[in-house]
N, C-alpha and C positions, 0 to 999 in steps of 0.2 A: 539440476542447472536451470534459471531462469531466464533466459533469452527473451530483452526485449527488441522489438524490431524495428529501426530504424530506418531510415534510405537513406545512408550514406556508407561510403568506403568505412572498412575497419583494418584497425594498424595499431601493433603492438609494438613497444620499445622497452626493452632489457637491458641494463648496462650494471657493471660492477667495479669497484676501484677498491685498491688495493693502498694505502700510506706506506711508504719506506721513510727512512729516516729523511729530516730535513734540518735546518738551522737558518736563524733569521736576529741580522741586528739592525736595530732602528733608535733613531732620537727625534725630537718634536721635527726635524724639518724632512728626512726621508727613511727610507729604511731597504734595508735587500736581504736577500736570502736565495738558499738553492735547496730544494726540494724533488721525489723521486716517487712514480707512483706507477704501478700495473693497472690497465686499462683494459675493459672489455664492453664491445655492445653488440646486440643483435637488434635488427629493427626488418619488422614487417610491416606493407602499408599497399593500399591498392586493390583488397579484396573486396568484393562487392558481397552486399548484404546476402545474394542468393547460394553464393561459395561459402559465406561465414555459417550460413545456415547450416549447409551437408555437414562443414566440419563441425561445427558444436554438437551435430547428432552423431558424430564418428561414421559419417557416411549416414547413415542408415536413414532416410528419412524418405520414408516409402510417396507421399501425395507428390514429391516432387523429380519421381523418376521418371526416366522417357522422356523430362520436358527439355526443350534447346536452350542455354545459357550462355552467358557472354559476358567476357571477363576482357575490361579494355590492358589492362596494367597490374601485372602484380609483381614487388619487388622483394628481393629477403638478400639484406648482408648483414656482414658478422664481420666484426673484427677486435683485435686481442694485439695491445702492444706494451710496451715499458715508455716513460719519458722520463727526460730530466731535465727541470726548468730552472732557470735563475730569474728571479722577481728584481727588481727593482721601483719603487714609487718615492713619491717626492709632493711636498707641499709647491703649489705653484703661484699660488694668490691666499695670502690672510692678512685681511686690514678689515676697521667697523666690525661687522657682526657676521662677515661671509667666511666661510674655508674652501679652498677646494685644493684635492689632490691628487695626482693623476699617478698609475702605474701603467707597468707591461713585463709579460713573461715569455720570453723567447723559451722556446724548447726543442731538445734535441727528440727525437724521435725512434726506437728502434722497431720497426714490426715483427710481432710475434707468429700471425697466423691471419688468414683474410680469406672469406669465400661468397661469393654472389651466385644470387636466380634472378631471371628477370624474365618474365611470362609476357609476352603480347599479343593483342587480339585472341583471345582463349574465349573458340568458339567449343564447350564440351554438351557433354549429358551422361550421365550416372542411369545405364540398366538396372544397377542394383547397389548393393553396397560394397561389391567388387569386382565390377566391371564398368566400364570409361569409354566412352566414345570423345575422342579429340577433333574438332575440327583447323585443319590447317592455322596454328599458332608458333609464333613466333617468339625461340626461345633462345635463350644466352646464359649460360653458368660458366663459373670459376673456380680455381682454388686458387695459394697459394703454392710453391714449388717447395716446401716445408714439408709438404703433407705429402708421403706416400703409402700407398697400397700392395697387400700381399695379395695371391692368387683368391684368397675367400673376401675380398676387399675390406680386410680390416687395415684402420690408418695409422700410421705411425708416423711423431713428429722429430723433425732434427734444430736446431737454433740453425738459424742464419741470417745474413747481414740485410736487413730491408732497411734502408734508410730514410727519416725523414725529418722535416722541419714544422713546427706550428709555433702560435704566439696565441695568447690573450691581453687584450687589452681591457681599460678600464677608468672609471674618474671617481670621484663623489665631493660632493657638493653638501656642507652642512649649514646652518642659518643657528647663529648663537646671537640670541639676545644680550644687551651688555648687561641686564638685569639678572639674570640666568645667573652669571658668573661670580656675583655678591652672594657669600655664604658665611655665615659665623663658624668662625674658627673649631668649636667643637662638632660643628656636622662633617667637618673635614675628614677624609678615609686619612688613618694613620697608615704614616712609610712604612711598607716594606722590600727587602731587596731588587732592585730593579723597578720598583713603581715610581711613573711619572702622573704626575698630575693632569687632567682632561679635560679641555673645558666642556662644558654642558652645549647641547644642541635643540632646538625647538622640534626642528625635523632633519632629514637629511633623503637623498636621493643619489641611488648609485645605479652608474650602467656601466656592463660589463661584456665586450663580445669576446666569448671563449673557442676555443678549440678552431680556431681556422688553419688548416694545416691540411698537409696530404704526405702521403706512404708509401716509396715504391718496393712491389713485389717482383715474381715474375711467377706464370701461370705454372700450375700445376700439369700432371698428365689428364685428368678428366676436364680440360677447360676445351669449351668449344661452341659453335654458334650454328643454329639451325635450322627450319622448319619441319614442323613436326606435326604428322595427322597421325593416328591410332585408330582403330577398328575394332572392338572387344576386347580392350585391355586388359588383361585380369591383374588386380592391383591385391590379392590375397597372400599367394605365396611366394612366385617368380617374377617379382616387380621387370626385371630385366632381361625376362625371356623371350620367347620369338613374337609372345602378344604384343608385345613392346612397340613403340616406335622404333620404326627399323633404325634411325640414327644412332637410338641411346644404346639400342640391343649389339651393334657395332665398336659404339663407344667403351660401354660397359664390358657386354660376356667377350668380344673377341678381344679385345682389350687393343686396340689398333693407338689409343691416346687419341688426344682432339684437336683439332685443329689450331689452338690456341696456345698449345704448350710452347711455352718456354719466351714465353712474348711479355713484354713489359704490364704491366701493371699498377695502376695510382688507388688508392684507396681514400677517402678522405674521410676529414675526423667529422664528432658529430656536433654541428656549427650550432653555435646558442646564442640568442641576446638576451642576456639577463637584465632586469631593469625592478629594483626597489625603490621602496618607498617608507621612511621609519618615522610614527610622528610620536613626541612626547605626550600622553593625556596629563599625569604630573610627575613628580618626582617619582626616577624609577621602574614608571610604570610606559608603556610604547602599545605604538600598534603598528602590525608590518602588514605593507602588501610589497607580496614580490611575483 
């Protein structure tokens, strides 16, 4: 592995989508459809360059043991849902050489599964590469109530009803010269089923804010909120033994649940402004920034 080293926060984002069936009819002035997809992301973000260090060496990163470190913010959620949207868009203005046309996709929401960390002020230091000195930091995890645990704490998931709503919206704006659209008959694409004719565009320009929405859950049994100091952690084989922060050690081996079970819960989706740019160099041929 080659680690360059940087001075700024490092943040990972994972996401996967799944297509289910969809169906969509449209004519030159609007068009709608309803579409169906499985959604998942994890997103990490907030670690500081001296944390991303130890982990890229799997701990082990001897010049930098015994020294004090300081982590203002580190976040990790994950979440995993179904939605099903109905699109509708619609031409709103074309006269001269302008188009523009605006959609929006309301969607229903079902949550599948949801879990947060949120670290603050993580004052640590690493004796070695399995032992942790914590100083007094400020922690907050979750689950969903989906997820439960047997006595060896393995999880098992049940479907349940999390509800939620989001929309995307969106425009685009195309610039068609009247020149553009004079072509001789034989350069014309020949019909086939279902094709409509297009006029040509010089450029065009799309923005689009996706995913604004939110998802309620309710907490799991390991949800719960803390301060947390540690004194020779041993992070090798009994993450959750008596070295432990006595909170987790409580939470965890006696299994007492957290203070947070059974309490409501919002998740939200992961918010995007998308914003393109498509220009014609010539026939056929474009250049995109998006």
């Amino acid at each position: 592995m080659y680690l360059k080293t940087r001075d700024t926060k490092k943040a990972v984002f994972f996401r996967n989508e799944v297509l289910l069936p969809g169906v969509m009819f449209s004519n030159k002035d609007y068009g709608w459809g309803i579409d169906m997809k499985v959604r998942s992301y994890v997103n990490v973000d907030g670690v500081e360059t001296e944390l991303a260090h130890f982990i890229a060496f799997e701990l082990n990163d001897p010049p930098n043991f015994n020294q004090s470190m300081y982590n203002r913010h580190i976040g990790i959620t994950a979440l995993s849902w179904a939605e099903i949207g109905g699109t509708y868009a619609k031409t709103i203005w074309t006269g001269a050489e302008h188009f523009v046309a605006f959609g929006a996709r309301p969607k229903f929401l079902l949550g599948l599964a949801a879990a947060y960390v949120f670290v603050n002020d993580l004052g640590y230091a690493f004796r070695d590469d399995s032992t942790l000195n914590v100083v007094r930091a400020d922690v907050e995890f979750g689950h969903s109530d989906n997820f439960t645990f047997n006595s060896g704490y393995q999880p098992s998931w049940r479907m349940g009803f999390n509800p939620g709503i989001g929309v995307d919206i969106g425009f685009v704006y195309e610039h068609r010269p009247d020149e553009m659209q004079e072509e001789k008959k034989e350069d014309k694409e020949k019909p086939w089923p279902g094709y409509r004719d297009r006029p040509k565009y010089k450029y065009r320009i799309g923005v689009a804010l996706t995913d604004l929405g939110i998802i309620h859950f309710r907490h799991g049994e390991f949800s719960d909120h803390y301060t947390v100091d540690a004194n020779m952690w041993d992070l090798d084989d009994q993450t959750f033994d008596t070295t432990s922060p006595l909170p987790m050690f409580n939470t965890f081996e006696l299994r007492q649940g957290g203070a947070k079970t059974a309490t409501g819960l919002w998740m939200r989706l992961p918010l995007a402004l998308n914003i393109q740019y498509d220009y014609m160099i010539r026939k056929d041929v474009f250049v995109n920034a998006t």
